[in-house]
LOMIMI-197888 format. One record per residue (C-alpha): chain; z, x, y; residue in one letter; residue number from 1. Coordinates in pm, whole numbers. Example, Ala and Ser with C-alpha at 12.3 -4.5 7.8 and 13.67 -1.06 7.14 Angstrom:
<atoms>
A, 780, 1230, -450, a, 1;
A, 714, 1367, -106, s, 2;
</atoms>
This chain:
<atoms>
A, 0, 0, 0, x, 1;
A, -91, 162, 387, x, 2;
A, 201, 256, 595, x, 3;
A, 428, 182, 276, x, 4;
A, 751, 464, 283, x, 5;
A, 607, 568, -87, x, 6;
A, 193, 636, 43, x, 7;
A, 59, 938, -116, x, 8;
A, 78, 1075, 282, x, 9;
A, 413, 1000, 285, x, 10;
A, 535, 1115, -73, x, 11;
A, 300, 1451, 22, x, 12;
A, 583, 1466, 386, x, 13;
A, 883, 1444, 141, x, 14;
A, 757, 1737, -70, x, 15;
A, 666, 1986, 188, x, 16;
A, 1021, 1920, 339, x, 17;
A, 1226, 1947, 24, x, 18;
A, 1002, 2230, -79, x, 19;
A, 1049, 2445, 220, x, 20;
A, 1413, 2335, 181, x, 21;
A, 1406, 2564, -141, x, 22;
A, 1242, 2807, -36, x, 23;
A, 1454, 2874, 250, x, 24;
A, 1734, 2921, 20, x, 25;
A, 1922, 2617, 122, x, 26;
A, 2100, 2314, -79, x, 27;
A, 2070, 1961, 99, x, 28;
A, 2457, 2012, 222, x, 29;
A, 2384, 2355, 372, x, 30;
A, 2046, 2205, 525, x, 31;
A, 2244, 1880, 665, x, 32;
A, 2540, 2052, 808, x, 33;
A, 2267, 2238, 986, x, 34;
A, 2086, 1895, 1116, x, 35;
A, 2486, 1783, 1192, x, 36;
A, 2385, 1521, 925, x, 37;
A, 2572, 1389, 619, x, 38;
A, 2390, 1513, 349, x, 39;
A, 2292, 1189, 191, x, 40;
A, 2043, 1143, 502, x, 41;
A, 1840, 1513, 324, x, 42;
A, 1864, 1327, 11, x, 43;
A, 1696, 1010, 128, x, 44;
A, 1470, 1160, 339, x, 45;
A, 1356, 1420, 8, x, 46;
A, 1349, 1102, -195, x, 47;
A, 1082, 925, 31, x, 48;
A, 1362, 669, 86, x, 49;
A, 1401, 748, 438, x, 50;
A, 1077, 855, 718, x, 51;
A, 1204, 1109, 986, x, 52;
A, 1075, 1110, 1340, x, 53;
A, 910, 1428, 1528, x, 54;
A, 1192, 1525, 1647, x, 55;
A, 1387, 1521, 1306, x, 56;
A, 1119, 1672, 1195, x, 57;
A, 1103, 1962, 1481, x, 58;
A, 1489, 2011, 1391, x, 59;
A, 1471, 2039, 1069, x, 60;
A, 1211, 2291, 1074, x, 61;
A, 1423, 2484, 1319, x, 62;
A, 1744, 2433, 1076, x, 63;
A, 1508, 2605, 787, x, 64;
A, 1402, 2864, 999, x, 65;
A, 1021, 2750, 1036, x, 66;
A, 814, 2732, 1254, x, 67;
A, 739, 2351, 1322, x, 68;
A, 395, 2426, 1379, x, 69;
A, 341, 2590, 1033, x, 70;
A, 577, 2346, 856, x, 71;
A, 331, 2089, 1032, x, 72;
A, 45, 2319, 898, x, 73;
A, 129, 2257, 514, x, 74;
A, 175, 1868, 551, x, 75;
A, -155, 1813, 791, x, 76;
A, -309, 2040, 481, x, 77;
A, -206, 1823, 218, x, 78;
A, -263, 1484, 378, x, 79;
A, -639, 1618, 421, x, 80;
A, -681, 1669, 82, x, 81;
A, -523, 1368, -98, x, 82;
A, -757, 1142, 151, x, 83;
A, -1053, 1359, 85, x, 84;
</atoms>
């Protein structure tokens, strides 16, 4: 369904997030006492249950260490070639 929370666009947003997550190093507490979040709004959010804004998604780039731009990079990439 378009615009649903589980589209492959959004399911693709929810797997570059929890994958640079990892590969920063960082659980989902460490990552939301970063964000100044509890750390069931990471788990949501990595679950697809929850969408995050471009701000949330600025800051938690920043909390990783990342670039949002590049973080950006990987999803925009993605997207492109699920819809291709």
């Amino acid at each position: 369904m378009p615009g649903s929370a589980f589209s492959d666009a959004s399911l693709h947003v929810t797997f570059v997030l929890r994958e640079a997550r990892k590969n920063a190093g960082l659980t989902q507490v460490q990552l939301a006492v970063a964000l100044g979040k509890p750390q069931s709004f990471v788990a949501k959010v990595e679950r697809g249950e929850r969408r995050i804004g471009i701000v949330e998604f600025i800051e938690w780039a920043n909390a990783l260490g990342i670039a949002a731009v590049d973080l950006f990079a990987k999803v925009e990439q993605g997207i492109r070639t699920t819809t291709a």
